[in-house]
Each structure stands twice: as C-alpha cells, then as structure tokens.
N, C-alpha and C positions, 0 to 999 in steps of 0.2 A: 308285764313283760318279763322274759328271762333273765338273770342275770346270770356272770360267770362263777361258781361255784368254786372255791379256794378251802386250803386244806385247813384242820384244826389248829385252832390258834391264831391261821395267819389274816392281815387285816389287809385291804386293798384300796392305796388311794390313789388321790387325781389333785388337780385343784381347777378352782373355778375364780377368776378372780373378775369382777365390775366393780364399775365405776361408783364411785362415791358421789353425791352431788354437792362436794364441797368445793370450792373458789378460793386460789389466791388471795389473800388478805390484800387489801389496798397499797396502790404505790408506795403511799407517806410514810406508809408503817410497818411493810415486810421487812426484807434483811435488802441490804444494797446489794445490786447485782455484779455480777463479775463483769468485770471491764471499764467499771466507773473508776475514772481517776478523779482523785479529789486532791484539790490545788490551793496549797495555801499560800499568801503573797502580804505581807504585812505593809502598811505606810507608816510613818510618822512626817507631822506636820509640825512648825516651828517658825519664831522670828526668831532675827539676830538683833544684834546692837545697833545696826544700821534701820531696823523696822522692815527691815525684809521679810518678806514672807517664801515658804519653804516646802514643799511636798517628794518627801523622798521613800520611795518602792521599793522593798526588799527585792531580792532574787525571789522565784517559785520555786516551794518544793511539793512534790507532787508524788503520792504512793497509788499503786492500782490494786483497786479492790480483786478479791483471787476466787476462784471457782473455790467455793466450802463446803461441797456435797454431805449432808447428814441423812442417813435415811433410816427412821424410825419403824420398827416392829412391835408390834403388841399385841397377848394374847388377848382372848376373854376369859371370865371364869370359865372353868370346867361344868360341863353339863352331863348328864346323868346319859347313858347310850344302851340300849337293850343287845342283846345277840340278834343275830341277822340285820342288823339295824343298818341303812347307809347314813353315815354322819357328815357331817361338815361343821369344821373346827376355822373359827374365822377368826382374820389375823386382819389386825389394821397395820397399813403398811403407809408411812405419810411421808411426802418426800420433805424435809425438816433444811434445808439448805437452801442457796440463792439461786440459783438456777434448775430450769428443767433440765431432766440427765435420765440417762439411759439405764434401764432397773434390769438386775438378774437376779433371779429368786433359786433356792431350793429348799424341797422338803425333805423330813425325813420322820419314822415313827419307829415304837422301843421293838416291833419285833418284824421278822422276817414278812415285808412286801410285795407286791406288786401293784401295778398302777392298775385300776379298773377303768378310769374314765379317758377321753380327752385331753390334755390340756387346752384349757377355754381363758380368754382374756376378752372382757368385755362384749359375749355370747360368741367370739370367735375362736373356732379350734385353731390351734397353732402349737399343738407337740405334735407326736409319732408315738403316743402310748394309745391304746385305748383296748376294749376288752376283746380281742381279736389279736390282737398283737401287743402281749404285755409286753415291759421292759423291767427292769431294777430302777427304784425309786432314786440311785444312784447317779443316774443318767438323766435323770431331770434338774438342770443348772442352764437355763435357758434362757436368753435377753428376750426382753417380753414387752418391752417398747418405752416410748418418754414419756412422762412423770412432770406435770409440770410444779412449779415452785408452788409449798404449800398445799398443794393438792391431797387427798388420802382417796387410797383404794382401801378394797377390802379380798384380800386372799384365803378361798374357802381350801381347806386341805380337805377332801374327803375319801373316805374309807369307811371297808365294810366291815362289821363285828362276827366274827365267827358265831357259829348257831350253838358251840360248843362253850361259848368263851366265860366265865368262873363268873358270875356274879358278886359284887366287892373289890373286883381286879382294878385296874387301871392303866389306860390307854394314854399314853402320851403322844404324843404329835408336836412337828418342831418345823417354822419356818424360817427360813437365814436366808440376804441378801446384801448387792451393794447397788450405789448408785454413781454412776459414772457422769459428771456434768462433762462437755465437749468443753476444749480447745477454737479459740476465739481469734481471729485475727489481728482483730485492732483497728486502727490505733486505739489506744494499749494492746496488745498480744496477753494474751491467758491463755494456759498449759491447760489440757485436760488434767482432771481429777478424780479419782476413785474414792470413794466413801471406805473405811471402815467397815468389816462386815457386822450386820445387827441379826440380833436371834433372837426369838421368843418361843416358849412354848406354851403348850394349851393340855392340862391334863384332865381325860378323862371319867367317868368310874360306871363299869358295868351294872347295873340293873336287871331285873330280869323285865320282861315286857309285860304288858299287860296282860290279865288273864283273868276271864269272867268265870269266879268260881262257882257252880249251882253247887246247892244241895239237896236231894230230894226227897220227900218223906210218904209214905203212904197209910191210911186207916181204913183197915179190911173192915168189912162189913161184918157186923152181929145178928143180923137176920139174912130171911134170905129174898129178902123185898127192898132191903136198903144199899145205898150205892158205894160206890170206891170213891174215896177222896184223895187226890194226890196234894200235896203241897210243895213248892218249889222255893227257896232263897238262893238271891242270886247277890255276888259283891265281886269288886275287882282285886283282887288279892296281886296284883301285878305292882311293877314298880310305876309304869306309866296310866293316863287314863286310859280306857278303850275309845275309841274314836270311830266314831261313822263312818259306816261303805257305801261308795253306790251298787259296789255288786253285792252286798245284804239287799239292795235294792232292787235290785233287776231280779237274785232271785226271789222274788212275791210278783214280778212283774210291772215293778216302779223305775220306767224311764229316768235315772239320773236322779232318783231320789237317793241322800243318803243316810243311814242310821245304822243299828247295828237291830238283829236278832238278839234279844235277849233268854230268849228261850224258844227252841225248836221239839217240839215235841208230836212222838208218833203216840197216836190215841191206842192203845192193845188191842191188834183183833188176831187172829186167829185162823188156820183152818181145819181142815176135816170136819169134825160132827161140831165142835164148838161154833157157839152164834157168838159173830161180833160185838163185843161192846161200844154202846154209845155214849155221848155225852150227852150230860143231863141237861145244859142250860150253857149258856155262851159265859165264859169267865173272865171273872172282874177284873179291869184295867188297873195294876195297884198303882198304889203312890211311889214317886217316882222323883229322882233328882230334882231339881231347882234349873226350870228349862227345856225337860223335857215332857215330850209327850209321847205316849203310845195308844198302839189300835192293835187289836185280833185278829189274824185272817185265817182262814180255812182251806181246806184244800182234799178232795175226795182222790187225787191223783195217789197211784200206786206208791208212788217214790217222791221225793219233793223234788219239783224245777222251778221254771221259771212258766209255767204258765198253770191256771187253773187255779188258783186263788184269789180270796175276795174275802172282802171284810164280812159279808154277809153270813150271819152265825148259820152253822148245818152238824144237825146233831150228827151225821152217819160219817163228818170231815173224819180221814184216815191220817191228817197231820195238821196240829198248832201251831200259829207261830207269834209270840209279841213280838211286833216291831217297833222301835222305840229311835223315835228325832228327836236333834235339839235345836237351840238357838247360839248355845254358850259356843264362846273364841273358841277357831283350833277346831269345833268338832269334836268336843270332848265329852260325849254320852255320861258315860261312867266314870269320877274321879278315882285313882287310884287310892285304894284304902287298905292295904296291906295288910293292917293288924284285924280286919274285918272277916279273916278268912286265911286260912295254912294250905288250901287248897283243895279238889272236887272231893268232895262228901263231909267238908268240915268249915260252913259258913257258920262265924258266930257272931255278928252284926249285918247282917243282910242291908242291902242298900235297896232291895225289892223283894214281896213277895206276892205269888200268884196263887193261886188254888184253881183249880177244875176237877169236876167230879162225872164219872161212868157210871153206867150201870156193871152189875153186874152179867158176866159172860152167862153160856148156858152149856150144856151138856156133859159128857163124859168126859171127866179129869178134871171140870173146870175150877173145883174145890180144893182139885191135890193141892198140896203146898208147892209154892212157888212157881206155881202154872202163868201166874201173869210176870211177867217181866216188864222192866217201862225205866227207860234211860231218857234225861233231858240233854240237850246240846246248845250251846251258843255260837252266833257268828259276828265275830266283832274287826275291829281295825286295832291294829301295834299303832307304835310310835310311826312318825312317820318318819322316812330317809331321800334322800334327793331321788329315788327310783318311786313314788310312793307310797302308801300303806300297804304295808303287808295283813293281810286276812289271816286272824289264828281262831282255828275250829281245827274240833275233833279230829283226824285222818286228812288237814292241809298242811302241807310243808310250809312255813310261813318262809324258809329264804329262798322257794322257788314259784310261790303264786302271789301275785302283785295286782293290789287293786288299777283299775283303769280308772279314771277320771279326767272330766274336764278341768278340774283345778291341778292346781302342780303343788305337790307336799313335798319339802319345805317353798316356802316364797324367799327365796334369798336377795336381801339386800345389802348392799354395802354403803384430809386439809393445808544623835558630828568665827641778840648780834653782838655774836663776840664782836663788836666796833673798837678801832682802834683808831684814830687817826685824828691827827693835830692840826688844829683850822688858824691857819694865818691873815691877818687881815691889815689890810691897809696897805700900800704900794709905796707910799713917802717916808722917807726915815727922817725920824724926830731932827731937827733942829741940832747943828754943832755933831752931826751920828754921821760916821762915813756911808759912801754908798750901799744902795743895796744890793744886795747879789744873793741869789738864791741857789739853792738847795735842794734835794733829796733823798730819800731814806734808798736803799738799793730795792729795787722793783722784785718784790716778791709775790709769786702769783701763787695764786689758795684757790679752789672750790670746797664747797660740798653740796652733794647732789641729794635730797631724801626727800619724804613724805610731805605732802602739803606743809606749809610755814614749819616746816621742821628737818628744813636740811641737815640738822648738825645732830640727826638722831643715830642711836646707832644702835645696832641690833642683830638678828642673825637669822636670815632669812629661810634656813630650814630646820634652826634650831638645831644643828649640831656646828654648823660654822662656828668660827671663835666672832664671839659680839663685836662688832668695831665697826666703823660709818662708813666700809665701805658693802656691810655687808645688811647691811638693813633694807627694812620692805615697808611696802604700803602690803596686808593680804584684803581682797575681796573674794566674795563670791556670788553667785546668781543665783536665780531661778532657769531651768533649761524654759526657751521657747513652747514645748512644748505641755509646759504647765508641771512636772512632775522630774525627778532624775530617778531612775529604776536598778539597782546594783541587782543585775544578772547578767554581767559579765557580755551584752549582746545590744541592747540597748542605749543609742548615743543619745545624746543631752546637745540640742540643738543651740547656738549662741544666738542670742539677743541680735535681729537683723534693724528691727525699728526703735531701739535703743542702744544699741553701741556699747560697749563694756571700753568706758575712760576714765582714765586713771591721772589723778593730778601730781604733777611730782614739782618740787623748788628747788633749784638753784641758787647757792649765796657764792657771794664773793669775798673770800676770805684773806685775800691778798690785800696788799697797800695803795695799788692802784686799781684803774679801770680798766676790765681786761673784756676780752671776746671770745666766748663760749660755743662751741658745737658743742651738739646732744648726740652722741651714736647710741642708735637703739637696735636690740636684736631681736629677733623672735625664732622659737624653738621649729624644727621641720612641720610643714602644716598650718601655720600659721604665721599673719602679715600683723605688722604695725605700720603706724603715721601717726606724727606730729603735729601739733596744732597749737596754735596761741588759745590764752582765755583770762578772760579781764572779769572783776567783779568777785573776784576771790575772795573770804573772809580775810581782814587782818592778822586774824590769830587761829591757831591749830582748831577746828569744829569737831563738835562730838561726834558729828555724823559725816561722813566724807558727801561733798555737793555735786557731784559730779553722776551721770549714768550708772549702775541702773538706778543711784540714791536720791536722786529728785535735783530739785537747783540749787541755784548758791553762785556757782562758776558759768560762767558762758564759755562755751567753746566756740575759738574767732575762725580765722581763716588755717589752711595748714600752711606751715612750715615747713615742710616736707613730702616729698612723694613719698608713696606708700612701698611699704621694702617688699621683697619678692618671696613666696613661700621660703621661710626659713632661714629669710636673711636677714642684712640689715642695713639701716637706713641713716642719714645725715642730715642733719638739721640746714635746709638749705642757705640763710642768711645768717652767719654768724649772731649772736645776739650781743648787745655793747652792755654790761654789766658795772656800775660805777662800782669803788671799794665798799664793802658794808654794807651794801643791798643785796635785792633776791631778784627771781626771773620766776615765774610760774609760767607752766607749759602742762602738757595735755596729751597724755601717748594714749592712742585707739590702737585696742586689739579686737583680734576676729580672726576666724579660719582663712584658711584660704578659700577659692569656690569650690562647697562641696562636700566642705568638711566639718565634722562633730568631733565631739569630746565625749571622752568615756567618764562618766559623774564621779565623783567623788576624787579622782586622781590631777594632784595640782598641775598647773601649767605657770611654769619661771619665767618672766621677760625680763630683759634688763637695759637698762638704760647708763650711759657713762656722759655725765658733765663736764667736757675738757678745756681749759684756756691752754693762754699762750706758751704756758710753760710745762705744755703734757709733752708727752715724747711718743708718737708715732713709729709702730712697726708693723707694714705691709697694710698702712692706710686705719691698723687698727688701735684707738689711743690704751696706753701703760698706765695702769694705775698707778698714781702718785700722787702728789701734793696738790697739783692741779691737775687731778681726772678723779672723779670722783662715780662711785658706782651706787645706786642703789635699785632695788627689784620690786619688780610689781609681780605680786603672788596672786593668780587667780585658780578657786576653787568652782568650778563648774556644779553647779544643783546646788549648792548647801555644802558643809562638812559635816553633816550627819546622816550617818550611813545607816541603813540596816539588814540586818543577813538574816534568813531564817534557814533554821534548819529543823529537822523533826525524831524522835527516837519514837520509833513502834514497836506494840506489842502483840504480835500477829495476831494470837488466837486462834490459829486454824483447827479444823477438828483435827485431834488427837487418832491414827490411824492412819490416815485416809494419805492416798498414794499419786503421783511424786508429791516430795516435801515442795512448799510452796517458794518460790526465788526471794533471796533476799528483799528489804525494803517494801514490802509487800502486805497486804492484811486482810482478812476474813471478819464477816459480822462479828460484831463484839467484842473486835480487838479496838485495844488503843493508839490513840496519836497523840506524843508528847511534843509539841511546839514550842521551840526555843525563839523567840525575835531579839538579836542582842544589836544594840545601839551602842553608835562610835561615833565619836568627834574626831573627824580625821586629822585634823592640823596637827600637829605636832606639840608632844605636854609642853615643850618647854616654850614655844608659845602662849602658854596661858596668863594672864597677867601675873605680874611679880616674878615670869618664870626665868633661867636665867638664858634663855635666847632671844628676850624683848630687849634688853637692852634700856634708853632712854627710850624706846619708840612712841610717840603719842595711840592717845586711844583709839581713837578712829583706823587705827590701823590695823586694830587689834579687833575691832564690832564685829567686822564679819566673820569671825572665828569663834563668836561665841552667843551659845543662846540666853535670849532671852526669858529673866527667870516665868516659870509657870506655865509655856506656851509649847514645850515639848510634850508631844502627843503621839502616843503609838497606838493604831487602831488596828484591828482585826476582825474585816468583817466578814462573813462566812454567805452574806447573800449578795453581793457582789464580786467583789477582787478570788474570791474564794470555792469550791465546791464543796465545803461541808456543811454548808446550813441554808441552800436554795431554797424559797418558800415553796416551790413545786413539790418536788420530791427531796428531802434533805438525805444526804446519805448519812449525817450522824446527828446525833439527841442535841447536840448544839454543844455550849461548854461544859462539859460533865461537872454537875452541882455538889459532889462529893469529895470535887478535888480544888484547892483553893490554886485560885492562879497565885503567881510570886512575881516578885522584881529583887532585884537586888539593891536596888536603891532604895534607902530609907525615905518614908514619908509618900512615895507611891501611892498615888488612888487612882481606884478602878472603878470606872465606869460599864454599866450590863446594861443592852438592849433587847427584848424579847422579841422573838418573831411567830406571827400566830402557829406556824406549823407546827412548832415545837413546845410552843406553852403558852401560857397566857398569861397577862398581868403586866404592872407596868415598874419598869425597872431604874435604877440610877446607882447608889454605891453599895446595893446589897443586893445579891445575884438570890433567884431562886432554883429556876430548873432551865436547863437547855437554852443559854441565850444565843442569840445569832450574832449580837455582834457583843464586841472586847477591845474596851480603848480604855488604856492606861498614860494617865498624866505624872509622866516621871519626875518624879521629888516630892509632887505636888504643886501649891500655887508657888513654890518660892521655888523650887528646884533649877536648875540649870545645868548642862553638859559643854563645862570648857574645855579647849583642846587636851584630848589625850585621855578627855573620861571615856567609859563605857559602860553599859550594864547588860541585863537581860531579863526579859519578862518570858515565862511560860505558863501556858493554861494548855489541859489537856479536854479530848471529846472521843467520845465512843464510839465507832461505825456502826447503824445500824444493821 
C-alpha cells in the first residue's frame, strides 16, 4: 500500500496503544482504595477495689483514605530503525495508584512532525489525525479512557524514518501523561485527583536496512569450444536481516509463498547475427544459512513476471532465479553481516555462492571485448514497520512499494463512738442519804451523717472542698447496662435497672440524748432517689461496700420514703428514734428518671442531710449544723477509666498530583500514629493518702481505684477497627519497625497475629503486621489511681 510521503529529515507519527493482559493484584494486597475509612476505637478493661468489673471504649477516630493517582511511564531500550522504516517505540504505561482514573497521554519526537496514522486505543480509532488529514503532533493531548487500578497498557508511538535520514543518527520519541482518579460521593466524600505528569523516552538509532550485496565474477573462455563461467557471492551488508516476501513469491508464481530472490539473473542473449548463448547444465543449489533452503527456476519469458517459470531446468531459460525459504523467527533469510561486504562489487565473506556456466555466443562481434554484458539482481524484504515489509531491489523505491501479506509485520503486543455518757444505777439512796432527785446535763443534740459505720469520716467530696464531715462521700461506680461505657461524647451509659445502684450511708447520734432524725435526700435534675431501711449490716467499716451493684452483706428492708421527683428531693417519711451513741443505717437508691442515661465517665453528686431536733429549717430545707449533718454519695457511671484516642498522620500522597489532599486524610503508604491515653477520672486528691480523703474509710475509696495488674488496653484492628479486617486489610497491621510505647513504666504488650497479614504465633514479642495490641499497663503490679494517666501508641502503614 501507499503511504504518505514526507519531506527530508522529517519523521511521522501516530500511536497505537492495547491492552496489556495484566490484572489487578488481589484485594488483600493492592493499595487501599479511596473511600475506605479506617476507624480506630480503643477499649480498656479493669477491676476496681470493689472486684468490679470494667469495659471502657474510647471515642473513633477515623481518616479517609484519599484518591493517589500514580501513573507510570516507561520506555524500552532503544532499537536499531532503517530509513523508510515505520517504527513503533513502545511505552508501558501502568496505572501505579488506588483507583481507576481517567489517562491523557501525549507524544512528541526531537524533530519536525506529523502524525501519519490514526490514533487507535485498543484496535479503536479515536483521534482526528490520520494520513489524509495530518495535524501537529501538538495537538494530540487526548483523554483516551479508564485505566483500571494496577492495570498496564502498552502505548506504541510510531513514526516513519525518512529515506534520507544519516545512518548513526538518533531518533528520540517522548511520551508524557496523567491520570485523573474521579471524585466519590461517600460516605466518606473523596475530591478528584490528577496524578503528576510522567514522561519517558525511547531513543532511537538509524541503521541503514538491509541490503543483499552480489558480487559477480566471470572466466572468459580459452578455446573456442569451452564455456563462460559466471560466479556470483552474495552477503547482507545491511544493518537488518533480509527477510522474505510473498511477492518474491508471486513473482515465480508462488501463491503466498514467502522468501527472498537471492539472485535474479538474465542469461546473455543477443540479437542480430549473434546466436544466443545457452546454459550448459542446471546450477548448483549452494550452501546456504542455517534454515534455509533453495530451488532454481527458469523462465524462457522475454522479461521476468509472474508467470512461466518452473523449477524444471531448460537450457534456452532467457532468466534465473534462486529462490531461497526459511524456517528461522521473523523470516529472516539472510542475517545481517555487515563486515561481510562494503557493498555491490565488494563481497568479501559471502554468505552464498552460485556458479552457472554458457556457452559460448556465435557470430560477428561475439569475441570483441566486452560484447557480453551480465549483471545479477536481488529481491529481498527491509526491516519490517507497522505498514509491512518493504521490497528493496534494484529500480524499487523501498518507501513507496510495500509487500502485501496475509501476516501483519510487526505483531504488536502490549499492571480511670465518740460515746460519752454516765450510767446511773439504782433508784434507792443509801441509807441515812436525803432524797433523790435527779438531774441533767442540758440536751445537746449532735449528728453525723457518713459512709457505712463511719459517720464521723471526713473528707471532701470533689477533692477540692475543704476536708471536714460535712463534706465527705461514699464514691462508687458501675458498669453501664449495656456491658461497656464508650467516651465519644454520643453514647449513654444505661443505669443498672435489675440491680439498682444503693448506697449505704450511717447515721450516729452525737448528742447526749435520744433524738429523732429525718434524712433529706436530693438528686441532681434527671434523676430520683428513695429511701429504705436495711438490717444485716456488717458491724464494722468492710473492705468492699455490700450493698448493689457489690453483691451482699446489707438487705435492703422496706422504703422509708417515696421516691423524690426528677431532680428533687425527698424526706424520710417516719422520723427514725436514735438513742445517744448509737447509729441508724439506711439505704438511698439512685436511678434516672424514665428515660434517662448518663454520659460515662462524668460524676453524678447526691446528697443526703441527717437532721434531729436541733437543726434549724429554712423553706422546709434543714442548715447545716451541729445537728444536720451532710454527706455525698459520688457516683461514677462505667468505671473512671477513660480512654481517648486520637491519631497523627503522615499522608504520603504522591508528590505532584493536583488538588492537595484535605486535611487528616491519607494515601497508600502513609502513616497512622495512634495515641490511646488512659485517665482515672476521679480526682488526684482522692487517691489514697490524698489530701481530699480525709479520714474516709477504704471502701469508699475501691471504686476509684484499680486493681493492680488488670488494666488492659486493647486495640484490635479486626473487630472495633478498620485497619486489620482479615478480608481485605487496609493496612500491614502494626508496623514491625516502629516499637509501640506507654508511658508507663513496666508496661507489657501483648501481639496477636492475623493470617492476612502474617503468620506465626504471637505473645510479648511482635513480628510483622499484627492485628491486634493489648497493653497491660504497669504490668502485673501496675494500677491507675485517681488523677493517673498515661498513653500507649503504636503506629501502621496503609496499604
């Protein structure tokens, strides 16, 4: 076929790009894709001094993995290119990022172009260049379709070598792109993102093309009965091999047979008086490359075509011709042998030699010198270019006449008691002793109100109060109903409905007689109390408080009291008879109103006032004083060990690539630095010995503090977490390169493996990528009393 003919020098290309048949790497192990948010939520679990048990959830924190478009260009070596050659310079183009995204390419070469082809995207035209309607190579910056993740194509640039163009030169070719991943709705929302543009080049180097050099030699006869010997050497003195035609084939008259002519030769005849010379004997088939083979054919026709030869030897054939197949790859008859041959009349390593001999002519002149004349020709195949092989013989233009075949040259292919009191006996006075007449002390009335058999404790119920008995506590705290308390700020902490949260407080009577005590009890907005007797109380202060949610000990009797009204307060309805020097144990239940929850970790104050006869009432509500006594039931909903996570990232996003990614946000192979920091909420000076306990007894003190060895903070990444799902993890698990920390001395960490991420079995020495991270703070002995805190961090890489 024709192609478009362009001036000296200039090169014309196109591109061609198909599909590669590579695939996506597997889920477990490409890059994570944009839109996955990955959610970290830490627990720690714990008893108190009470033996309670404890599960408390940090807040989530949660970053969205970001569109990271990378798109990889790359050339191949540089390949050898003849004049008139159509080349194709192929680019692997891989889309290198998390998602598929949308590819714009262009090309460009070192000198003045045009496009000759198409542009073709997987066998389909889709530019406006083609050899009919050039354009400037310029103008080809074309969105050329989606790319999926991991995937590689292969983009052929090609262009034609001038017929003129210097042998030793050098053709460069350049293809540059980006990759555009789409904009995602959500939930999470991700921004589109433009890639960085990538470039490669591919550089050339001209050759000259094949070219089957003969040489041919003749020995004149020395009688006048002996014959003409011609002898021919033939070598490829080109830069390429020669390669087989079918039309060398067609013309002998070989249907789609391909090979090359190795020598075409007119036998000398003559006319006027001169008699034709014949050939003496059919000529010998020489030795020949590695692969191939050849035959003789003859031919009596005037001129050579395509019809009237046959292998069949005839001495009076007017034209020879070796024909010469191979087997070898490519169709490569004749390797190129360069130093074989400087070109027609100077073979000096022949890769073949022929002989055939004539007679001698006859008549007038036939003896003058240089009456016979006899030139040899060959018809072979160039290099091949995407249009294919071009035919170079004597008087063919090789970049305007192009073999036809059924095969296509090239085949292009493209990845937290005080008691006082005096006992008088007997009623009779002694003998000779005036009457009796009695007596006493002026009636001073005394409470005090405090913690189980420890009314006379004193303390300070938020630890900044000044310490004194009326400002002491009993503090507890719970587990929520719902098995766990969650600090995310959203999340309520459900109150004990089938255990009641009661609190036992005592009553002493400090005064000289026997007085009669109300209890006014209050409760904060949102929540009720009531009263109640309860008999069976230990004698003496317990380690552990007996009472709800801590097991037995106390019975709770009948109430005393109706229940106060959201955020009121309530009165002990039968006054209780107190003799001097004893106590009264009673029983205050707390609970929401209907409806209502607590926010974990934040205390809730009730308070209670024990008042006798000699309190002083204003608007119903009694004055603390000698006889009214206060003290506070502190309840801590979930536990008072808190935990917060928070996280520091280190994006990673590719370097380039357009808009900058939003804050808090990350790309494959950035990192996440996880803070989990743990708080004993109560307050330090609550801690024992602190100075806002006061006398308090211990039991008051249990629930505020843990139990050594039994704080545990876990972090697990295939549960509570999205960084380590055995499905698909979105990161290597805890990056094995970076040691977790605590602040706490004596801290052990515990490593669980998960098979996705690695394998082997784990305990206090981490290998590669674990899934899960539970750290036992202090260790077996460690504890967090009020007002401690620490922080454990371990870091993980996104895939």
């Amino acid at each position: 076929m024709k192609l478009l003919k362009i001036g000296l020098g200039a090169l014309a290309l196109g591109f061609v790009l198909i599909a590669h048949p590579t695939s996506a790497a597997a889920a477990t192990s490409g890059p994570t894709a944009p839109g996955t948010a990955i959610t970290n939520t830490a627990t720690a679990t714990y008893t108190d001094a009470n033996n309670q048990s404890y599960t408390s959830n940090s807040n989530s924190v949660t970053t969205t993995v970001q569109n990271a478009p990378v798109l990889t260009i790359t050339g191949t070596a540089g390949q050898n290119v003849a004049p008139g050659q159509t080349v194709t310079d192929n680019f692997t183009v891989t889309n290198s990022g998390n998602a598929g995204g949308t590819l714009t390419l262009a090309g460009s070469d070192t000198g003045s172009a045009t496009l000759s082809n198409t542009y073709v995207l997987n066998g389909t035209a889709t530019g406006t260049c083609s050899v009919a309607t050039p354009c400037s190579i310029g103008t080809l910056d074309t969105t050329v379709g989606t790319l999926a993740v991991g995937a590689t194509i292969t983009v052929g640039v090609n262009y034609v070598v001038s017929t003129s163009a210097t042998p030793g030169s050098t053709i460069v070719t350049t293809l540059s792109g980006t990759i555009t991943q789409a904009a995602l709705t959500g939930p999470p929302a991700v921004q589109a993102v433009t890639s960085a543009t990538a470039t490669a080049n591919d550089t050339d180097t001209v050759k000259a093309d094949a070219r089957l050099d003969l040489q041919k030699s003749v020995a004149s006869p020395t009688t006048a009965t002996a014959n003409i010997t011609y002898t021919i050497a033939g070598n490829d003195g080109g830069g390429f091999g020669a390669k087989a035609l079918v039309s060398a084939g067609n013309l002998l008259g070989l249907t789609n047979t391909a090979g090359v002519i190795a020598v075409l030769d007119q036998v000398p005849h003559f006319s006027g008086a001169l008699i034709q010379a014949a050939l003496t004997g059919a000529p010998a088939v020489p030795a020949l490359p590695a692969n191939d083979t050849g035959a003789w054919y003859y031919t009596t026709a005037a001129s050579p075509g395509t019809s009237g030869w046959s292998t069949t030897y005839n001495a009076a054939a007017t034209y020879i011709a070796l024909f010469v197949t191979t087997t070898n790859t490519g169709g490569i008859v004749f390797p190129s042998a360069p130093t074989g041959s400087t070109g027609a009349g100077a073979v000096t390593t022949p890769q073949f030699t022929v002989t055939f001999s004539t007679t001698q002519p006859a008549g007038t002149g036939s003896a003058d010198s240089g009456s016979l004349t006899n030139i040899a020709n060959s018809v072979i195949g160039g290099n091949p270019g995407n249009a294919g092989t071009p035919i170079i013989a004597p008087g063919i233009a090789m970049d305007t006449d192009y073999e036809t075949s059924t095969t296509t040259f090239p085949a292009s292919t493209f990845a937290p008691t005080v008691t006082n009191t005096t006992a008088s006996t007997g009623t009779t006075p002694p003998g000779g002793a005036s009457n009796v007449v009695t007596t006493q002390s002026f009636n001073l009335f005394s409470d005090l109100n405090g913690p189980l058999d420890s009314a006379a404790a004193t303390g300070s119920y938020n630890g900044t109060a000044t310490v004194n008995n009326q400002d002491d506590f009993t503090a507890v705290s719970f587990a929520c109903a719902s098995g766990s308390a969650t600090n995310d700020g959203a999340t309520q902490c459900t109150w004990p409905t089938t255990n009641p949260v009661a609190v036992p407080n005592t009553i002493q009577n400090t005064g000289n007689s026997t007085d009669s005590y109300n209890i006014y009890a209050t409760a904060p907005a949102g929540y009720v109390v009531q009263l109640f007797s309860v008999t069976g109380c230990p004698a003496t202060a317990p380690a552990v408080l007996p009472i709800a949610p801590y097991g037995t000990g106390c019975a709770i009797g009948a109430a005393i009291s109706a229940a106060s009204a959201s955020g009121g307060s309530v009165t002990l309805t039968l006054p209780q008879i107190v003799a001097a020097g004893t106590t009264f144990n009673y029983v205050a239940e707390y609970k929401p109103a209907t409806g209502t929850t607590l926010t974990p970790f934040v205390p809730v104050t009730f308070t209670t006032i024990a008042y006798g006869s000699g309190a002083t009432l204003s608007g119903g509500v009694p004055q603390l004083g000698t006889d009214a006594n206060e003290t506070s039931n502190v309840i801590y909903p979930g536990g008072v060990v808190k935990v917060t996570k928070s996280q520091a990232i280190v994006a990673n996003c590719p370097t380039g690539a357009t808009p900058a990614p939003p804050a808090n946000t990350v790309c494959p192979s950035g990192t996440i630095t996880y803070t989990l920091a743990y708080q004993n909420v109560a307050p330090a000076a609550l801690a024992g010995g602190g100075s806002g306990v006061g006398t308090e007894p211990g039991f008051a003190l249990n629930g505020l503090n843990v139990n050594a060895g039994t704080l545990v903070v876990l972090d697990d990444g295939t549960v509570t977490n999205g960084w380590a799902t055995a499905t698909n993890p979105s990161t290597y698990g805890v990056d094995a390169a970076v040691a977790p920390a605590s602040t706490t001395t004596g801290t052990v960490f515990t490593y669980t493996p998960n098979v996705a991420l690695s394998s082997g079995t784990y305990g206090t020495t981490k290998t590669t990528g674990p899934s899960k991270i539970s750290a036992q703070i202090g260790g077996a002995t460690g504890t967090l009393a009020p007002g401690a805190s620490g922080t454990v961090t371990f870091q993980v890489t996104v895939r």
